[in-house]
C-alpha positions as CSV (number, residue, x, y, z in Angstrom):
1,X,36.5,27.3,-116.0
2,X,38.0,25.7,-119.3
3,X,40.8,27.3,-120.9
4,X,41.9,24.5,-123.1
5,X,44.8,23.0,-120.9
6,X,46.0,19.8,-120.6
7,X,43.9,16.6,-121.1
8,X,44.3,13.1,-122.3
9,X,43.8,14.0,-125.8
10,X,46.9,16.4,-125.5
11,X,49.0,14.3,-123.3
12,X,48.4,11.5,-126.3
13,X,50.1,13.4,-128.6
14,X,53.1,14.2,-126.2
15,X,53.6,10.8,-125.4
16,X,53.1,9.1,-129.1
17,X,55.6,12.0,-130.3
18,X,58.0,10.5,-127.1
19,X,57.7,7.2,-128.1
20,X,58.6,8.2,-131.6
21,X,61.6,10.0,-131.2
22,X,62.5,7.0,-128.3
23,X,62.5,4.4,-131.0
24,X,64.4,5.8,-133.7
25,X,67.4,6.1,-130.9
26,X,67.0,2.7,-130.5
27,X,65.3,3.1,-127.1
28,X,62.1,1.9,-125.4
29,X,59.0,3.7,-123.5
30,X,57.7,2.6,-119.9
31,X,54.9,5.0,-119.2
32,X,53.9,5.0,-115.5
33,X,50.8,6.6,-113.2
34,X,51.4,7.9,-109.8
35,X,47.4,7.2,-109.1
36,X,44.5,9.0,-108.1
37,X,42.5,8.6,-111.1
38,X,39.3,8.8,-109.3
39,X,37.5,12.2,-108.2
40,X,37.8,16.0,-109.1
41,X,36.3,15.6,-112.9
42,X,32.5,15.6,-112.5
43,X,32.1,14.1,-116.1
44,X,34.4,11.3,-115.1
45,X,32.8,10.5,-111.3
46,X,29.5,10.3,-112.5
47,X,30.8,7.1,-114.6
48,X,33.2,5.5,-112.3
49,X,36.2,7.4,-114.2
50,X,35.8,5.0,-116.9
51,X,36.8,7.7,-119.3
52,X,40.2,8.0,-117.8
53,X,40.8,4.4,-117.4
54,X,40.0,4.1,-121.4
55,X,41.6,7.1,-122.3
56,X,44.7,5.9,-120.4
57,X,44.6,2.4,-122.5
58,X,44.6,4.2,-125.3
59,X,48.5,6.3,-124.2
60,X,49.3,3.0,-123.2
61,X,50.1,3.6,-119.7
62,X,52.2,0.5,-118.4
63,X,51.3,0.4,-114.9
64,X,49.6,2.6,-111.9
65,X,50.4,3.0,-108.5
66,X,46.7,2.4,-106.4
67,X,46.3,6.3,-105.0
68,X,44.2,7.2,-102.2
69,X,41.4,8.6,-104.4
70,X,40.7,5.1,-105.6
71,X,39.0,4.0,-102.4
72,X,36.5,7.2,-102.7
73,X,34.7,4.3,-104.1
74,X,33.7,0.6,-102.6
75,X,36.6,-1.6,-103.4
76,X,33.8,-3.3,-106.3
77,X,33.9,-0.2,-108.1
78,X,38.1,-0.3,-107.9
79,X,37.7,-4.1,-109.1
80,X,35.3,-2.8,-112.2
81,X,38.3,-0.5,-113.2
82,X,40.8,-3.1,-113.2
83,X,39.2,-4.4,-115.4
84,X,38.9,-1.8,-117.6
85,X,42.6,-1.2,-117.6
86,X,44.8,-2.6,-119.9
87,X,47.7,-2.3,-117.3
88,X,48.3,-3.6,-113.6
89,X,47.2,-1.4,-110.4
90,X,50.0,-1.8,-108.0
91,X,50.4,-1.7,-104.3
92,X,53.1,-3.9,-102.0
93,X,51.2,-2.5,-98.7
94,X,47.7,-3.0,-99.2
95,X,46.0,-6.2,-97.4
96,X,43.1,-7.7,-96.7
97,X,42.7,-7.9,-92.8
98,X,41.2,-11.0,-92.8
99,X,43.3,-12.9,-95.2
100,X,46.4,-11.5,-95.0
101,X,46.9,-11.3,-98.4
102,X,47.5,-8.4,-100.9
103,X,44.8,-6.6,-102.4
104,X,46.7,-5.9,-105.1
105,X,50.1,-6.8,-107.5
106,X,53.0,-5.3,-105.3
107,X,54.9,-5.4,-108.9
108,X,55.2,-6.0,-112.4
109,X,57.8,-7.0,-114.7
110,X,58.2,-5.5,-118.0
111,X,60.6,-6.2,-120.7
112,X,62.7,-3.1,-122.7
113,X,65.6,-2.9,-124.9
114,X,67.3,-6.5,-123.3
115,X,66.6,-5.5,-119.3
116,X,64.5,-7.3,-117.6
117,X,63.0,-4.4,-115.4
118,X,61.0,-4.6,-112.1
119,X,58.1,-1.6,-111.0
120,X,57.2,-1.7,-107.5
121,X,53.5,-0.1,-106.5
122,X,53.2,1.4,-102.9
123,X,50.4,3.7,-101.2
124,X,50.4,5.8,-98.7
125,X,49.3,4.4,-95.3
126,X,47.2,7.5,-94.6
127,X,44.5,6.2,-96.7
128,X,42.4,4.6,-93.7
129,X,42.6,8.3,-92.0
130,X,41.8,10.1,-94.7
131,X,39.4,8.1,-96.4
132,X,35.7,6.6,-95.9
133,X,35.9,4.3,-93.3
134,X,33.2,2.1,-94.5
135,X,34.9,1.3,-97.6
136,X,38.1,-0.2,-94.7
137,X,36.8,-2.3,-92.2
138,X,38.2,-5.7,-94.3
139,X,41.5,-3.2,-95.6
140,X,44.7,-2.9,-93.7
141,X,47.2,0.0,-95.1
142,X,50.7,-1.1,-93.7
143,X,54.3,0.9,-93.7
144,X,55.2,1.6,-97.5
145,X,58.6,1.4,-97.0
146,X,59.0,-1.7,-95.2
147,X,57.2,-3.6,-97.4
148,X,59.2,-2.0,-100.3
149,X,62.1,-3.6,-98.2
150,X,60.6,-6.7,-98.4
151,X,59.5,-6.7,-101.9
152,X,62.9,-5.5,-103.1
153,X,64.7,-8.5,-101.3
154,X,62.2,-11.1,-103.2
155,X,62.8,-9.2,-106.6
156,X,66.4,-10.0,-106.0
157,X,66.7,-12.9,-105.1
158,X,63.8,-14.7,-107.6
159,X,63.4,-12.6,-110.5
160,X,66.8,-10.9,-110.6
161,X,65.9,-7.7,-112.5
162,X,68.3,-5.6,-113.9
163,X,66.9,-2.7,-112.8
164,X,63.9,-1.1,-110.2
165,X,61.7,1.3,-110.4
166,X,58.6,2.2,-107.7
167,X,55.6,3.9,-108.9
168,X,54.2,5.4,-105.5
169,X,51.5,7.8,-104.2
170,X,53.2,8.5,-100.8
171,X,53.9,12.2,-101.3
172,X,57.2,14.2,-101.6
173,X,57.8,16.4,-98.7
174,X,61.3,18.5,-98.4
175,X,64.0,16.7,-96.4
176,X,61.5,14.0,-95.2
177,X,59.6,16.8,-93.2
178,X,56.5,15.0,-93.5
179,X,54.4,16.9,-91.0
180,X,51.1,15.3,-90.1
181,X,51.0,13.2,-93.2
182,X,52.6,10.4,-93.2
183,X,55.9,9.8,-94.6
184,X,56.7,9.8,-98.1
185,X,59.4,8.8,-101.1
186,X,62.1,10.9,-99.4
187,X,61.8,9.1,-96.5
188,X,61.4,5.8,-98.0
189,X,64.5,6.3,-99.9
190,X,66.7,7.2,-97.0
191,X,65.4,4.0,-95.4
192,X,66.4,1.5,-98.2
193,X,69.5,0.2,-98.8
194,X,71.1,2.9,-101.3
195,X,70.8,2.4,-105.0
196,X,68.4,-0.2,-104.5
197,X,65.4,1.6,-106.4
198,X,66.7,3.6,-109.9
199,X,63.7,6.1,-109.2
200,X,60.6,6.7,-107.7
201,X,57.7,8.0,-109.8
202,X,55.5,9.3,-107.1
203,X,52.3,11.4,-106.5
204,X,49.7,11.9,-103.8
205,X,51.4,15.6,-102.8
206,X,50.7,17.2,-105.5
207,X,53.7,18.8,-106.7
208,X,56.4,19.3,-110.0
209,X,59.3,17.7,-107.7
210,X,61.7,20.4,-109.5
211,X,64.7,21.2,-107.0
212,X,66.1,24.5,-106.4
213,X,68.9,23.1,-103.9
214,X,69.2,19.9,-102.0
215,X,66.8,18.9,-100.1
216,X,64.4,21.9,-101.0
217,X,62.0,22.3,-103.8
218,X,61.5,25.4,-106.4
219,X,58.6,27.2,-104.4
220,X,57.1,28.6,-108.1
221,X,57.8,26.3,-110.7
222,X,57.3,28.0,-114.1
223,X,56.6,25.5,-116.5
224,X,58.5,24.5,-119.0
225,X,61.9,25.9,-117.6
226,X,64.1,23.2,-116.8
227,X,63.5,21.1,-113.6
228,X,66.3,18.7,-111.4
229,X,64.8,16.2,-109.6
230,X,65.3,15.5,-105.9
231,X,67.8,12.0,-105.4
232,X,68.1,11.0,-102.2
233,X,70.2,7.8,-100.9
234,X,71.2,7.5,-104.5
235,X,67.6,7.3,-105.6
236,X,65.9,9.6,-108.1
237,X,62.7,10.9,-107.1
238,X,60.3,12.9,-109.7
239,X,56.6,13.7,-109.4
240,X,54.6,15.4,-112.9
241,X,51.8,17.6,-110.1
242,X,48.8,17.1,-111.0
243,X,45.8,16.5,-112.9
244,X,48.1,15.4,-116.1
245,X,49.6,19.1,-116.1
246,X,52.9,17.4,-117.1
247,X,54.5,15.0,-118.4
248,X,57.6,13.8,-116.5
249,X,60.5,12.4,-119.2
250,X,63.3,10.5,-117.4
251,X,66.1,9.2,-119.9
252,X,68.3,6.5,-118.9
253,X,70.9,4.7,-120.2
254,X,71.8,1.2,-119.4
255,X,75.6,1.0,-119.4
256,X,78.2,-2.3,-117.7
257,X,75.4,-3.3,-115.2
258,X,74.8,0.6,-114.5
259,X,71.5,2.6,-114.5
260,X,72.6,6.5,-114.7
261,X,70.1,9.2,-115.9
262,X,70.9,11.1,-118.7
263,X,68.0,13.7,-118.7
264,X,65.2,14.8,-116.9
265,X,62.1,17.1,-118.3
266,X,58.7,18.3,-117.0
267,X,57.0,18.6,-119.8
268,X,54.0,21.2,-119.8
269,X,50.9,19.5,-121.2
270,X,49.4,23.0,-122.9
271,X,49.4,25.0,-119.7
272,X,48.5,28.8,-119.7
273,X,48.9,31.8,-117.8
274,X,47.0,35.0,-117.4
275,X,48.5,38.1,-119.1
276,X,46.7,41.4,-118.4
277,X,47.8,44.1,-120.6
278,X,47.9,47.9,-119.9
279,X,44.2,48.4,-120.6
280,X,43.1,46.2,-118.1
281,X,42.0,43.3,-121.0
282,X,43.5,39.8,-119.9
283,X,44.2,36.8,-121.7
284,X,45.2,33.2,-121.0
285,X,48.6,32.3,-123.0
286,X,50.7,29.1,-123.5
287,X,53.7,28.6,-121.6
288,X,55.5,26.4,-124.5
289,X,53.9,25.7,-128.0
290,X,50.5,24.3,-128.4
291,X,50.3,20.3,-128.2
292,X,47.3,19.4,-131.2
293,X,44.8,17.1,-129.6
294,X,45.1,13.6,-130.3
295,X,41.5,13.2,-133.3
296,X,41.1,9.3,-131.8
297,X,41.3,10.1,-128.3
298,X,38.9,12.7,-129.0
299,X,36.6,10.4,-130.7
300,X,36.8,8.2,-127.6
301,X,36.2,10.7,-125.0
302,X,33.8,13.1,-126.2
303,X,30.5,10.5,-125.6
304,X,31.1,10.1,-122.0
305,X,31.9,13.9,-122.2
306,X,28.2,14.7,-123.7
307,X,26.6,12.0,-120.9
308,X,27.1,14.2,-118.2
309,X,26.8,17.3,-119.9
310,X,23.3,18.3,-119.5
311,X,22.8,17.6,-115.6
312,X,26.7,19.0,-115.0
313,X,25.5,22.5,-117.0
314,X,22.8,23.5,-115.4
315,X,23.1,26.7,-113.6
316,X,22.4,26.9,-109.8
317,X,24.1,30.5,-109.3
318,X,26.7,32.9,-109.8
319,X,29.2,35.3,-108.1
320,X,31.0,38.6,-108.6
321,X,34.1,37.7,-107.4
322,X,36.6,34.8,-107.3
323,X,36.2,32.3,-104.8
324,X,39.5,30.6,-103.7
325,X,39.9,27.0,-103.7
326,X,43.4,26.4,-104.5
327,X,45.4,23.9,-102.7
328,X,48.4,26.1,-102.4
329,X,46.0,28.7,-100.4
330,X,43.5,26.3,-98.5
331,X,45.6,24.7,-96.7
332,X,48.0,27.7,-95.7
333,X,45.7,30.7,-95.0
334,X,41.9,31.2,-94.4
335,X,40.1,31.8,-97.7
336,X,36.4,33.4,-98.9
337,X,35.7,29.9,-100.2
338,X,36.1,28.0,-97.2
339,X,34.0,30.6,-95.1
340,X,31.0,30.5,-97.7
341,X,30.7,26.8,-97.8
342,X,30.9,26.6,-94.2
343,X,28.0,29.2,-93.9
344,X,26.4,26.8,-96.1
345,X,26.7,24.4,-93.5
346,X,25.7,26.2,-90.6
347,X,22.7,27.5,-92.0
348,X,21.8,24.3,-93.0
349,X,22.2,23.2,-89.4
350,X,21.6,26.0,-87.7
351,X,25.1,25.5,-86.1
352,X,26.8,28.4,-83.7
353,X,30.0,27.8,-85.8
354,X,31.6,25.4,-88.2
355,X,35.2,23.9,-89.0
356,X,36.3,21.9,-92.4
357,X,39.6,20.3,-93.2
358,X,41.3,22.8,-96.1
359,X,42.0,19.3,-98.0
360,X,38.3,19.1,-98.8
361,X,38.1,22.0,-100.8
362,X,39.4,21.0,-104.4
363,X,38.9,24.1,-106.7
364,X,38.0,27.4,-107.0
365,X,35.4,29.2,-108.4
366,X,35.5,32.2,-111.2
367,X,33.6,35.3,-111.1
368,X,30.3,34.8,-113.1
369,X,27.7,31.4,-113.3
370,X,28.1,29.1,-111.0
371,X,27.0,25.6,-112.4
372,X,26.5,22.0,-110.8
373,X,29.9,21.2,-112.3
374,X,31.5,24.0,-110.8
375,X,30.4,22.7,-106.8
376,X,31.1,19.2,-107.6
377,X,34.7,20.2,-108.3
378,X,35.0,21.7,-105.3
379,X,34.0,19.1,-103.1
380,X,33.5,16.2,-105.2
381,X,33.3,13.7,-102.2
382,X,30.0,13.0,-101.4
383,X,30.5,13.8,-97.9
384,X,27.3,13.8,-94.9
385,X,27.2,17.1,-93.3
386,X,27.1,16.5,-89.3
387,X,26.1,18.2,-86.6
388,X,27.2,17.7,-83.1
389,X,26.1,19.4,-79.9
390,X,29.1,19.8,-77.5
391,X,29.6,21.6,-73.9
392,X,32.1,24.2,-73.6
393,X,35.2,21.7,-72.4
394,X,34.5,19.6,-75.1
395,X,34.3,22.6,-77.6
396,X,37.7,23.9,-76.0
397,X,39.4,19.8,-76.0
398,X,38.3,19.7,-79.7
399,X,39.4,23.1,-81.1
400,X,42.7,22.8,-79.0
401,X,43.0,19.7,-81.2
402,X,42.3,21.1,-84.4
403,X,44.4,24.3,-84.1
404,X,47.7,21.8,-83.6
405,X,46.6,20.9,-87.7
406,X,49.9,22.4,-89.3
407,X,49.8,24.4,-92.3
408,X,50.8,22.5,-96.0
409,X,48.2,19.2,-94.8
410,X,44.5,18.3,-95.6
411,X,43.8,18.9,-92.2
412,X,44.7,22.5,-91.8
413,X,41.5,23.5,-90.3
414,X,39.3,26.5,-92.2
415,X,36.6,28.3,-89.6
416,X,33.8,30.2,-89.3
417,X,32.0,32.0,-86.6
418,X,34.9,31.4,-83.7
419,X,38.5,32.3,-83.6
420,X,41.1,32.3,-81.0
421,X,44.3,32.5,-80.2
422,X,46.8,29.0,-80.4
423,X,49.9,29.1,-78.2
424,X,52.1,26.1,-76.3
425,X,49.3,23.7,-76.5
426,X,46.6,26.5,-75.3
427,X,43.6,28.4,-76.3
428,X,43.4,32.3,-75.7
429,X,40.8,35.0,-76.5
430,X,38.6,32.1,-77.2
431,X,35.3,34.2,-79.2
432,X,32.5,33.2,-81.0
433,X,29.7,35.8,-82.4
434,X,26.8,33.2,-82.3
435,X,28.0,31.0,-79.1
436,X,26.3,32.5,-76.0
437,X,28.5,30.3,-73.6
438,X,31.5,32.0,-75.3
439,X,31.1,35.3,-75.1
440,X,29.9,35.2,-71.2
441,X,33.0,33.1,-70.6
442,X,35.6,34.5,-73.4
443,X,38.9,32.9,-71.6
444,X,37.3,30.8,-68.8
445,X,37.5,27.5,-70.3
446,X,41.0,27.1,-70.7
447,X,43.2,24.6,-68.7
């Protein structure tokens, strides 16, 4: 559903009003991307995200950290967006296996205001397990931070910067508790030497990095109120969410060799929230004043808007209630969504039950029409449905291995047709209505 929020036309605005203000203080702009410009936006995947890449040219984004999402494509489509981008993709930790040699820039220099100033690129080193594997057999993913260690060493000793900054896409996760995921900025930053980045502008996690004490985030930002960001080892750390809902403004001031940040903003990029009044109508209304839409921007995008349009519109269904598809539900709880798409599956393969990773679910679905656009923003990957026939130890080996999937990750398992109990390692009360093998032998499989 559209309800007029956020978008590059918006966030142009934002950022040319920034860099406005900026300038007659005497100060300078470095706009950097935390990544993951590639899936979720049927329009855009259909063409390669060109329209972003463009759009972003035309903000004039300075540099991008490579995200995970990139490789949802073969490494020549990534290669064709380079090119369309007027700024470097970064990443120290990327290789190629058979070379040895980065994929990518591990950093740029830029020059503002008299510093000579030094952005690091890193990516998480889940990619490989979370990705299409296909697209990694020649692509090694190695530790983030100890190649941020390695790349901060070379920065000072050959280019001497006067200050360094990493655009990441590792995730932020409170007090380094990573979880299953692998580790991100936090834990980076308590690993360097301290003070030796000025900030991290991360992503990947999906979150307005706003803290509400140390070493623990606000649970329910409300945008626009004001917003701390975490620092850890004497490094700032900040993260905008998602999908260009904010923009993050970090103000610094470059005083006797010192970095020290001055101010900090999330800035809401027209976002809304539903008010229902006392007669049961609802609206959606603006959390902070309305940002116009950049007219050239517009101009730009609205072309590769209309190619899509037609297939994307076309109607395929519709439902009387709202399917959930949020991230801060499926990976936490079992949800209506997950359990229709994986009837979907197992009536397409006549499975006894089925399992999917909450992670790929991406949206959720209104009451009303359901179009082609709406299902390919909720799994937007392109994935192969798979069926596997299993005896009951292997059935018991691999649900024992999905149920130790912890809440807050991509892999926090959604089911249908089988539940059980998950205790010390163990499966109990293991049931399933369609599994004959199951129900004669409801606990006999355990070990």
């Amino acid at each position: 559903m559209n309800y007029g929020e956020y978008g590059l036309a918006a966030q142009k605005t934002l950022v040319d009003g920034i860099r406005k203000e900026v300038a007659a203080e005497g100060g300078s702009v470095l706009l950097l991307s935390g990544g993951d410009i590639n899936t979720g936006v049927p329009e855009s995947d259909l063409q390669d995200a060109e329209p972003d890449f463009r759009g972003m040219n035309l903000i004039g984004y300075d540099a991008m950290a490579v995200g995970n999402h990139e490789f949802d494509n073969p490494l020549s489509v990534l290669r064709q967006q380079e090119k369309w981008a007027k700024f470097p993709f970064l990443s120290a930790n990327i290789y190629q296996k058979s070379t040895g040699e980065r994929l990518f820039k591990p950093w740029a220099l830029f020059k503002r205001g008299g510093l000579k100033i030094a952005v690091i690129g890193l990516t998480t080193d889940d990619t490989a397990k979370i990705g299409n594997p296909e697209y990694f057999t020649d692509i090694e993913f190695r530790k983030p931070a100890e190649e941020a260690k390695l790349v901060i060493q070379e920065l000072q000793q050959n280019e001497k910067p006067d200050v360094i900054l990493a655009t990441t896409h590792m995730g932020h996760y409170d007090n380094g508790n990573h979880g299953s995921n692998a580790p991100g900025d936090v834990e980076m930053a308590r690993s360097l030497p301290a003070g030796s980045l000025a900030m991290i502008v991360g992503g990947h996690s999906q979150d307005p990095v706003c803290m509400a004490a140390e070493n623990k985030k606000q649970v329910d930002y409300v945008p626009g109120t004001p917003c701390a960001p975490d620092r850890q080892n004497g490094i700032w750390i900040v993260q905008a969410h998602e999908w260009g809902k904010y923009v993050g403004r970090a103000d610094f001031e470059f005083r006797n060799g010192e970095m020290k940040l001055v101010h900090y903003q999330l800035i809401p990029v027209n976002l809304k929230k539903k008010v229902t009044y006392d007669n049961g109508q609802s609206e959606r209304v603006l959390y902070t004043p309305q940002i116009a839409e950049n007219p050239q921007m517009m101009s730009l995008l609205t072309p590769f808007q209309n190619k899509g349009k037609a297939q994307l519109q076309v109607k395929i269904g519709s439902v009387n209630g709202h399917l959930e598809g949020d991230r801060s539900k499926v990976r936490f709880v079992q949800t209506n969504m997950g359990h229709l798409l994986l009837a979907a599956q197992m009536a397409r393969s006549n499975a006894d039950f089925a399992v999917m990773s909450g992670g790929g679910i991406r949206d959720s679905i209104e009451a009303g029409d359901i179009t082609y656009k709406d299902v390919m923003k909720v799994q937007p990957f392109g994935n192969v449905l798979t069926y596997v026939d299993m005896n009951g130890k292997e059935v018991v080996d691999y649900l024992t291995a999905v149920a130790q999937m912890k809440p807050d990750s991509g892999a926090y398992p959604q089911f249908a047709n089988v539940s059980f109990v998950a205790k010390d390692g163990k499966l109990n009360d293991l049931k399933s209505k369609a599994n004959r093998w199951i129900r004669r032998r409801p606990i006999g499989w355990r070990r």
